[in-house]
ZADRENDO-997966 format. One record per residue (C-alpha): residue in three letters; x, y, z. Coordinates in pm, whole numbers, padded with zeros to 5 digits, always signed. Layout:
N
ALAXYZ/...
***
This chain:
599
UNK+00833+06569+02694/UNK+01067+06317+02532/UNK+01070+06377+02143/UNK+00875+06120+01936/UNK+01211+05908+01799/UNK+01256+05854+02177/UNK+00919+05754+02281/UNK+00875+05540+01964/UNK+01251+05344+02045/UNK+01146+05298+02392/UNK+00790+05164+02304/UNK+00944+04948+02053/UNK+01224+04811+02290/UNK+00911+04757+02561/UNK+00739+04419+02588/UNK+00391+04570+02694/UNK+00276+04630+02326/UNK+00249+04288+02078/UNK+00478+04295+01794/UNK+00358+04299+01491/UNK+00522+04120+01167/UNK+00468+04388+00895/UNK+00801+04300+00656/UNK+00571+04190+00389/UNK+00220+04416+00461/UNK+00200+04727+00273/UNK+00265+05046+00472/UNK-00052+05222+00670/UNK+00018+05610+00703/UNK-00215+05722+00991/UNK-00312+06126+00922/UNK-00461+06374+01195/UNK-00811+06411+01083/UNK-00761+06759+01129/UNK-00712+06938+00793/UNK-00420+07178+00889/UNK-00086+07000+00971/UNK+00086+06810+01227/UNK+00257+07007+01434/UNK+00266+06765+01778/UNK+00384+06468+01819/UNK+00183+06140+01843/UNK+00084+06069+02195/UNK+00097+05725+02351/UNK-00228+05600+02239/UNK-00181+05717+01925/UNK+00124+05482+01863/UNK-00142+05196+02079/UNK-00415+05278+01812/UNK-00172+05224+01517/UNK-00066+04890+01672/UNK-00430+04772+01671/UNK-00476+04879+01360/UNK-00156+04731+01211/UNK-00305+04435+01328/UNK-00624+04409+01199/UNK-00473+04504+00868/UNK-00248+04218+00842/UNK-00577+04009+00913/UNK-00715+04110+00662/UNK-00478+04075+00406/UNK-00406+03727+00514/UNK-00811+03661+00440/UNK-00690+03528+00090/UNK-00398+03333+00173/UNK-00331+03177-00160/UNK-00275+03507-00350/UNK-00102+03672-00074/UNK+00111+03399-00025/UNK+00226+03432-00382/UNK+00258+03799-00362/UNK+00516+03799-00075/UNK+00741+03534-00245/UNK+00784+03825-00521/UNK+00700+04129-00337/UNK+00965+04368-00423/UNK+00914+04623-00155/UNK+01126+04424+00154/UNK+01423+04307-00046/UNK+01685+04368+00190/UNK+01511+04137+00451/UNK+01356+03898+00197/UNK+01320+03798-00180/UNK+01209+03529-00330/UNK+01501+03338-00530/UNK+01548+03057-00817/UNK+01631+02838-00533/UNK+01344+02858-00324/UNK+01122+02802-00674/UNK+01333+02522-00735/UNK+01199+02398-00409/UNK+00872+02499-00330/UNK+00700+02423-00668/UNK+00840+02075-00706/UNK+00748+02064-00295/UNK+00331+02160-00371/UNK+00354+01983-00709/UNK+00428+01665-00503/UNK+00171+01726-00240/UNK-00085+01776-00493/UNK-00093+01439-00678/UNK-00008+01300-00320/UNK-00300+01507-00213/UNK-00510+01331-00534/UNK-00463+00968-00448/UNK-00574+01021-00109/UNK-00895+01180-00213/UNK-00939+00881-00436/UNK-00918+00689-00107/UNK-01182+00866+00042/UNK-01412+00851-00219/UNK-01335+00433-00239/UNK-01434+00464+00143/UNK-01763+00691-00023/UNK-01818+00403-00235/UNK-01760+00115-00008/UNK-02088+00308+00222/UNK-02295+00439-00126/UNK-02333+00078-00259/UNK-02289-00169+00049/UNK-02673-00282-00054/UNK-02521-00412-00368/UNK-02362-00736-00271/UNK-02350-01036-00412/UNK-02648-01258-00308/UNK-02680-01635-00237/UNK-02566-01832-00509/UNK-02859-02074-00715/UNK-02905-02396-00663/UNK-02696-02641-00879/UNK-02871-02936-01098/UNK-02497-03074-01232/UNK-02192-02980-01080/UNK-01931-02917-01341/UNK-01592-03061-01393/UNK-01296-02837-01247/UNK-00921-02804-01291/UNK-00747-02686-00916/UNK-00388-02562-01041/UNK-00137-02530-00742/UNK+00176-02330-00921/UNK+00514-02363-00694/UNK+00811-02299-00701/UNK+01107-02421-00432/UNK+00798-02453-00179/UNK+00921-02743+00052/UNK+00781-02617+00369/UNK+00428-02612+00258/UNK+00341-02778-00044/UNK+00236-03075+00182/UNK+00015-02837+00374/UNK-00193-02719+00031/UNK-00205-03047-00140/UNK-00362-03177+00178/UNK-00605-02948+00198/UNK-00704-02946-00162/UNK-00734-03310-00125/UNK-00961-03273+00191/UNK-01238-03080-00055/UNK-01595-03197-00065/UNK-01686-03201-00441/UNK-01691-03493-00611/UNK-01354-03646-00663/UNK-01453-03779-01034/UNK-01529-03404-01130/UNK-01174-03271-00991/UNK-00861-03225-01172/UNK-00567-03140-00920/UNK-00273-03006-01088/UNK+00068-02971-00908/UNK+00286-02734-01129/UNK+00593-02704-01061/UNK+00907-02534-01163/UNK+01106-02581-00822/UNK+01501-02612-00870/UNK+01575-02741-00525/UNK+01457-03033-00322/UNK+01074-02891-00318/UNK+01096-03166-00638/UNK+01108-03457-00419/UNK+00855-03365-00144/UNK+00593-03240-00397/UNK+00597-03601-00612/UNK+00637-03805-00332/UNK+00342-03614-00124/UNK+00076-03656-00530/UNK+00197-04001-00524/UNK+00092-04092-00165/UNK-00281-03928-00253/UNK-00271-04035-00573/UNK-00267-04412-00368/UNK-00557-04302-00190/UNK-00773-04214-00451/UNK-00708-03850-00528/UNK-00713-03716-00877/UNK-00376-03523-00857/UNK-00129-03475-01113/UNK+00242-03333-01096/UNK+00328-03151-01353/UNK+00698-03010-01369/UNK+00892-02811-01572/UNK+01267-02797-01649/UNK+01268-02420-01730/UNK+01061-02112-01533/UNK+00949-01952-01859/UNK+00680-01692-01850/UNK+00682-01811-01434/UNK+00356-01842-01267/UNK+00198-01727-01570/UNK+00381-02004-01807/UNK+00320-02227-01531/UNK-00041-02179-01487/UNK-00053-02158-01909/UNK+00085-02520-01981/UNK-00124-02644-01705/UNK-00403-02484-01892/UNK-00322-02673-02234/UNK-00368-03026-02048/UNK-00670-02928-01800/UNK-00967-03101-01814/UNK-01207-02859-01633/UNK-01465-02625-01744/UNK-01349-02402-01431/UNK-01020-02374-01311/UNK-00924-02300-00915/UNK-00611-02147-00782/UNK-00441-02150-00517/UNK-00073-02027-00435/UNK+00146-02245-00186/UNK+00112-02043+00117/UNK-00254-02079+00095/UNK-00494-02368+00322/UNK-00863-02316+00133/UNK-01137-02485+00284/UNK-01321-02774+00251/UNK-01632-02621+00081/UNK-01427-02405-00080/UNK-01590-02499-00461/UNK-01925-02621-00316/UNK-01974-02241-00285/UNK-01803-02058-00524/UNK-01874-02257-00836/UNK-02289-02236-00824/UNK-02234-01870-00873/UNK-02098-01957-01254/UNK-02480-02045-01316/UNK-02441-01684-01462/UNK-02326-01704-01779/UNK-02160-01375-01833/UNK-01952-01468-01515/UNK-01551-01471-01545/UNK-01414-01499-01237/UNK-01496-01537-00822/UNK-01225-01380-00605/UNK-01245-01462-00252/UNK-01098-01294+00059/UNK-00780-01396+00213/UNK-00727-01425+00598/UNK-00428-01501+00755/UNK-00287-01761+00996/UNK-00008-01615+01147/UNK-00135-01287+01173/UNK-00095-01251+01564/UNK+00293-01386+01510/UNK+00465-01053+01528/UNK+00408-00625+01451/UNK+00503-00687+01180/UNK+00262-00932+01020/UNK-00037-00718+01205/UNK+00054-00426+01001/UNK+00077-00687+00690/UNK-00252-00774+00786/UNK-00405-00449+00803/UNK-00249-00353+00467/UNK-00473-00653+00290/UNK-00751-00611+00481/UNK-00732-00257+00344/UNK-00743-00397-00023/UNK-01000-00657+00056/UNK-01243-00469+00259/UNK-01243-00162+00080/UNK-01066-00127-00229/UNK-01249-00512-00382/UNK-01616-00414-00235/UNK-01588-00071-00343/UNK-01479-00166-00730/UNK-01735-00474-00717/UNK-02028-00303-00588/UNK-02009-00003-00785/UNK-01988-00205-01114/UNK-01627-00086-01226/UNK-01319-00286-01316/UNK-01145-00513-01008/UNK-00876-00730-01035/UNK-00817-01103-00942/UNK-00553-01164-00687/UNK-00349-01437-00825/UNK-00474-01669-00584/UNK-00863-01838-00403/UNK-01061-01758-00654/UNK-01175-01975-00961/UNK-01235-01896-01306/UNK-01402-01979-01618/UNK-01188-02124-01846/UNK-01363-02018-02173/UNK-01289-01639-02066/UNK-00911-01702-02012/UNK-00871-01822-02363/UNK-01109-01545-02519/UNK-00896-01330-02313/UNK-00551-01454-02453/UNK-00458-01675-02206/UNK-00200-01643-01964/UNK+00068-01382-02043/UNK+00407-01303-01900/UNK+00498-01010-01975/UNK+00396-00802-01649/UNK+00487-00917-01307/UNK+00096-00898-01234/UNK-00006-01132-01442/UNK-00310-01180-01269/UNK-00436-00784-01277/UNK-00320-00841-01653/UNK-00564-01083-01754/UNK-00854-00956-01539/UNK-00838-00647-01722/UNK-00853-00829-02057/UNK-01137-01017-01948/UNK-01325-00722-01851/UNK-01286-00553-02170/UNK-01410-00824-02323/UNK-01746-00759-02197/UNK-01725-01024-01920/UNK-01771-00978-01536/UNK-01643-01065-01221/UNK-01755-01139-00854/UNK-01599-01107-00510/UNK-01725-01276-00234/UNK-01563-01181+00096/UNK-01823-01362+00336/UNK-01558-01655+00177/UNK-01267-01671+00399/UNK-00931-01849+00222/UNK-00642-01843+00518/UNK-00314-01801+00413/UNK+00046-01742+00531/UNK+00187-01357+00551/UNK+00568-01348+00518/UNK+00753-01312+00887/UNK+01093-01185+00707/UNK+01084-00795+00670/UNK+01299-00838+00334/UNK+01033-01093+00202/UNK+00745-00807+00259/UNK+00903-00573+00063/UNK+01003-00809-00221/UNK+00660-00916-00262/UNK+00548-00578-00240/UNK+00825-00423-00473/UNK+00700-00719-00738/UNK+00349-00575-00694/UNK+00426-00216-00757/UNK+00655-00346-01062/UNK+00387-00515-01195/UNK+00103-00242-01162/UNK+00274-00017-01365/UNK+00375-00270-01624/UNK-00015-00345-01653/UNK-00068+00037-01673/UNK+00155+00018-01934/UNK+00019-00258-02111/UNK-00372-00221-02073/UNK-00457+00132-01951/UNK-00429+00299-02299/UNK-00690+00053-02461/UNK-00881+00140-02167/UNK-00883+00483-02180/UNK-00958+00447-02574/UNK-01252+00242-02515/UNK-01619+00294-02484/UNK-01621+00206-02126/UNK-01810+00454-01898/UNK-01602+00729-01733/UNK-01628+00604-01379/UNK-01469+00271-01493/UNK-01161+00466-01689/UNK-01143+00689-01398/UNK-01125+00417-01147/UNK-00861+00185-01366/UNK-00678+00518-01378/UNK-00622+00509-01001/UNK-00614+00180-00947/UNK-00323+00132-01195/UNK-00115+00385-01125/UNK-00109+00392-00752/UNK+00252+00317-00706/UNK+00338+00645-00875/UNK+00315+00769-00500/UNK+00614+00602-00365/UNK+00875+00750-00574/UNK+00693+01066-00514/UNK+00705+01047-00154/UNK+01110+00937-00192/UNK+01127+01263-00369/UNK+00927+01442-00080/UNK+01130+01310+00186/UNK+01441+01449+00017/UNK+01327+01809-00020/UNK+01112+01848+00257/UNK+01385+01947+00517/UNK+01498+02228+00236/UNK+01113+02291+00196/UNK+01121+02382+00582/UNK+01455+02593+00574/UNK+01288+02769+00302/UNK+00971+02815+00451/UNK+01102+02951+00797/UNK+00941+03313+00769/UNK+00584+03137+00706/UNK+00334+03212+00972/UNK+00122+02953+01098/UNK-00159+03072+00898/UNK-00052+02992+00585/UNK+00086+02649+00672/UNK-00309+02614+00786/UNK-00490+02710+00468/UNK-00224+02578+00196/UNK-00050+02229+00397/UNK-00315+02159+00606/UNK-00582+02035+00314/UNK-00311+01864+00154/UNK-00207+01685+00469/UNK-00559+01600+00585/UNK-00580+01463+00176/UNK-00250+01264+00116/UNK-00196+01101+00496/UNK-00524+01123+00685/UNK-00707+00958+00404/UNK-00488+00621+00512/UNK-00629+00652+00831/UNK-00982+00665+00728/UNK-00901+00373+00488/UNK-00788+00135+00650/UNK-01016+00172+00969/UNK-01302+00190+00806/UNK-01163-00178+00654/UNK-01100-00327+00997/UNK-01454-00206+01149/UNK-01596-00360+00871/UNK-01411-00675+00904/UNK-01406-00701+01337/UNK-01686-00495+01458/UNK-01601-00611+01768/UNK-01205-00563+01812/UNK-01145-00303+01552/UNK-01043-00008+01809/UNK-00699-00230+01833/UNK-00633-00054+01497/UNK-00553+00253+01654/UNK-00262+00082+01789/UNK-00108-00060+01543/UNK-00206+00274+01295/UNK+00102+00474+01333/UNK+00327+00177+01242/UNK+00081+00091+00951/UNK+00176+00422+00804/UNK+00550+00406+00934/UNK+00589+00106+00713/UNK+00441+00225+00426/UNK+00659+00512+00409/UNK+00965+00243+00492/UNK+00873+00024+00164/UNK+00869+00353-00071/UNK+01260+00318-00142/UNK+01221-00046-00263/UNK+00894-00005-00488/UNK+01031+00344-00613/UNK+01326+00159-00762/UNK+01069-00078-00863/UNK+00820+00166-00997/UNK+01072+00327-01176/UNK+01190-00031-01353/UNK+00879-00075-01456/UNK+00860+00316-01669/UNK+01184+00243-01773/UNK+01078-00088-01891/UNK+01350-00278-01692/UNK+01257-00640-01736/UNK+01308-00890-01388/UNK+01218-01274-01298/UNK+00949-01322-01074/UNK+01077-01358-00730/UNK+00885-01566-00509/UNK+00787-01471-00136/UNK+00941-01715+00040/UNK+00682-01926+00334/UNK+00797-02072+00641/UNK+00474-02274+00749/UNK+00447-01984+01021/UNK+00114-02065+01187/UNK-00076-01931+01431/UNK-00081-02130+01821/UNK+00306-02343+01654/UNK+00501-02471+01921/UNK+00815-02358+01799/UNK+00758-02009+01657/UNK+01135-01956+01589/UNK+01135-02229+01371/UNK+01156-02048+01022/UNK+01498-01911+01175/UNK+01616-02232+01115/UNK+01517-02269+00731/UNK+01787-02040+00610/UNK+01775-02170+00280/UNK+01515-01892+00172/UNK+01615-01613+00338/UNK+01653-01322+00140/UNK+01925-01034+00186/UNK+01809-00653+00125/UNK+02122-00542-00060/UNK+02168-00164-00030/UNK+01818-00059+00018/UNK+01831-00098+00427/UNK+02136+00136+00446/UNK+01944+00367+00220/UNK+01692+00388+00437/UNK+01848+00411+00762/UNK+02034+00642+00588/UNK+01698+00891+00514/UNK+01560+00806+00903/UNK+01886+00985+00999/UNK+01817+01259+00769/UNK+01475+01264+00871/UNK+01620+01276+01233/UNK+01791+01593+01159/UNK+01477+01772+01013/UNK+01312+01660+01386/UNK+01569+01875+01535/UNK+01562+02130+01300/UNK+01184+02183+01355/UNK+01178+02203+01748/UNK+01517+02466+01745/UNK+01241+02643+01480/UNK+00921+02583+01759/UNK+00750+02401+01475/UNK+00617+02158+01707/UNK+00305+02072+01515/UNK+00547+01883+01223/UNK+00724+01703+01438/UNK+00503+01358+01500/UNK+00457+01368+01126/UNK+00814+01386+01095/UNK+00893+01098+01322/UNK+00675+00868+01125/UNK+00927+00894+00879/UNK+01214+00896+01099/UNK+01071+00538+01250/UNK+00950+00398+00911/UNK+01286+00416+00750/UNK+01480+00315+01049/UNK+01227+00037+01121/UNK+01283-00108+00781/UNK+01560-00073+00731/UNK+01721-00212+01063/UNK+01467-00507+01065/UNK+01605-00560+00731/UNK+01999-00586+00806/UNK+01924-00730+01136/UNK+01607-00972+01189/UNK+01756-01285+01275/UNK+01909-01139+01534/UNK+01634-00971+01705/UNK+01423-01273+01641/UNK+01676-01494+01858/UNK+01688-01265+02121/UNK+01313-01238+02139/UNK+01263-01602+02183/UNK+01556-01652+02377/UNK+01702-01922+02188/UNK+01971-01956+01886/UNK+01889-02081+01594/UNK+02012-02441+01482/UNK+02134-02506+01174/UNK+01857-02639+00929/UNK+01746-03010+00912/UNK+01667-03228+00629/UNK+01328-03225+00545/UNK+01170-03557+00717/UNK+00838-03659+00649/UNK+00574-03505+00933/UNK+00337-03747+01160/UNK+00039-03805+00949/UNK-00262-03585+00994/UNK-00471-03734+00722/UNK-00530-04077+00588/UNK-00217-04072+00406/UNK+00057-04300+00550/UNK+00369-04094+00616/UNK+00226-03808+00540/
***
């Protein structure tokens, strides 16, 4: 009989037994139940019995994964194979710290999507009938607008209220030739009839918000309407927002924007789906469950006695629309959204104009946070409406966050290599399902609610949805991050291109170079982490950690995707259509599709 170090080497060398991970399970000394000693050696199904056991042991300990998990990062008893160091601290607590306020935001996501469902009875009715329509001031704020101001004073002009009760305000603080084609175009309706007025200024001070401001101070209307350039409202546009001002606690009517060159590219579907995020959920959810919501900037109309009790236009945030809708609210007055409303608009078609508008967005948020959120949180208001402006304010937080993520994550994995699967299941799993699934839920939930009919399309376009989001977080962390540090920057426009949906020449904004925007270092930065992130894909199949890797490469394709669209769009836009780009043209006066002569 071969002696038991023998048999034991030979049964350990042998692949018929399972092998069993015991480097950080307490030892399990197996007695004969006999109560005099030992004296013979263990047969085989002894050592087959301890195996089982060994097993079932290691279940059981793993039953509360939290506290074991802690207790083998400082489990003493294994040091030669495996101690827990200041590095891998440094690491994993900033790692779960992350996760968990990444983790929080997306549960406020879910419970917006809880909300959206709880109080869908609870939207806004038919408006009462009107005895006297009011007077109202529409202000149109540009700003080096060319290829569209004549598209939005046109269909301003086109509305069907009564043209002695408008007051049409052009306001203007363009610096290029925008001057000339937005006079010429108020002059040639002013000819016909149409109560317009173009206002400009020689100085952008305060921006849209001094803009809108000075307008304010010469306004004749009771209600004002606004509209950004990019933006084509209808016809009946006033006919049925204003009759819901009947209520006299009423501030403000935001309406829903749509989009008219939302089929033009990937890119302006996942643009699309974004918005339709806010819109469907994010607006219903706030209005219907009676806490604070914001006013876009733009298609809505407000009351002009609750701007002034408000304070009026101010400049000091790059939201300076959020701003005062906060104000208003906490002076007691309400607002209303009405998304049955549609107002079409223009997305941007340049990758770099996306994320400036979005970086001036994220800026702006936290300024207002800044600003407003500790007179909210002082206030009397109910908890659900401090709670609420909590999230909805600080939301941007995220994308530095998830820069930060990015960066350790790799060193998270290389740290985390002698993790079974079962803790990545009880620990990363509900903060995975919390921080990225939640998006998912989100914004399909907005798009069945939206298209009934065509929503399953979403799942298409889902994974690049999330790709881009991750691909903006460089620019609106830096922005973010401006914004805490109280980094003051001008208002930079989106630029338009009069990109519309069924144009004969879709490669036409390649041509209007004038507004194109460059991304500076940000696009190397971020092809920069894709490669990183590319690494971390290899890194995780030479590991067999399959089950990270497609959340990996939504990284690796949202920073590559931005960033390479961003150094390189022309480009692939021209070889898309087939066609170069020609050098821009004067701007000539369009064939007339109105009344107006030359227009």
């Amino acid at each position: 009989m071969p002696s038991w170090p023998t048999l034991a080497s030979k049964i350990n060398r042998s692949n018929a037994f399972p092998r069993v991970d015991t480097t950080f399970a307490p030892r399990i000394l197996f007695t004969c139940r006999s109560p005099r000693p030992c004296r013979e050696p263990l047969g085989l199904s002894s050592v087959i019995d301890s195996t089982l056991l060994d097993n079932a042991a290691l279940i059981l300990l793993q039953a509360n994964s939290v506290s074991s998990y802690f207790r083998r990062m400082v489990d003493p008893s294994f040091r030669g194979l495996y101690h827990a160091n200041a590095f891998d601290f440094s690491i994993m607590l900033p790692y779960f710290f992350v996760m968990a306020i990444l983790a929080m935001y997306g549960l406020h996501r879910y419970a917006l999507v809880y909300n959206f469902f709880k109080y869908r009875k609870n939207a806004a009715g038919p408006p009462p009938p009107v005895a006297e329509w009011p007077r109202v001031t529409v202000q149109l704020p540009i700003y080096n607008e060319r290829y569209v101001i004549e598209r939005l004073v046109e269909a301003v002009a086109a509305f069907d209220y009564p043209r002695e009760l408008l007051d049409i305000q052009v306001l203007d603080d363009s610096s290029d030739e925008t001057k000339q084609v937005a006079s010429d175009c108020v002059e040639r309706y002013r000819a016909l009839g149409v109560p317009v007025r173009y206002i400009h200024r020689d100085n952008r001070e305060g921006f849209k918000a001094g803009a809108l401001q000075e307008g304010l101070k010469v306004s004749q209307g009771e209600f004002v309407a606004i509209f950004d350039a990019d933006f084509i409202p209808p016809a009946d546009f006033l006919r049925r927002t204003v009759p819901y001002f009947a209520d006299s606690g009423l501030a403000m009517v935001q309406t829903r924007w749509t989009y008219v060159n939302r089929n033009y590219s990937a890119l302006t579907e996942c643009e699309a789906i974004l918005l339709d995020g806010h819109f469907a959920i994010e607006h219903s959810a706030r209005f219907r469950s009676g806490v604070f919501f914001n006013f876009n900037g733009t298609a809505g109309v407000w009351r002009r006695s609750a701007i002034e009790e408000a304070g009026g236009w101010q400049h000091d945030t790059l939201t300076e629309d959020t701003d005062l809708s906060y104000r208003a609210q906490m002076c007691g007055w309400h607002f209303l959204y009405l998304p049955e409303i549609e107002c079409p608009s223009e997305l941007p078609v340049e990758m770099n104009a996306f994320k400036s508008q979005q970086a001036r967005w994220a800026k702006g948020l936290i300024q207002t946070a800044k600003k407003i959120l500790p007179r909210i949180l002082r206030s009397d208001q109910p908890f659900a409406v401090k709670a609420e402006a909590l999230f909805h304010l600080t939301a941007n937080i995220s994308y530095p966050l998830m820069v930060f993520m990015s960066l350790i994550l790799l060193p998270a994995m290389i740290v985390r290599f002698y993790q079974g699967w079962f803790q990545v299941l009880l620990i990363d799993l509900p903060l995975f399902l919390a921080s990225t699934c939640s998006i998912s839920s989100f914004y399909l939930t907005a798009q069945r609610a939206f298209y009934p009919k065509t929503w399953p399309r979403t799942f298409i376009y889902l994974p690049f949805v999330m790709a881009l989001g991750i691909g903006l977080s460089v620019r609106n962390a830096m922005a973010v991050l401006e914004a805490l540090w109280g980094v003051k920057s001008e208002f930079v426009r989106t630029p338009k291109y009069r990109v519309e949906a069924g144009g004969k020449d879709k490669r036409s904004w390649l041509k209007k170079n004038s507004y194109r925007k460059r991304g500076g270092l940000y696009p190397y930065i971020e092809i920069l982490l894709g490669l990183y992130f590319a690494s971390s894909v290899l890194y995780a199949a030479q590991m067999e950690n399959y089950a990270t890797i497609p959340f990996l490469l939504l990284f690796v394709w949202g920073y590559l995707y931005t960033g390479v669209l961003s150094l390189g769009q022309g480009y692939f836009e021209r070889f898309r259509f087939g066609s170069s780009a020609q050098p821009e043209l004067p701007v000539e006066p369009r064939p007339a599709s109105s009344p107006a002569s030359g227009f």
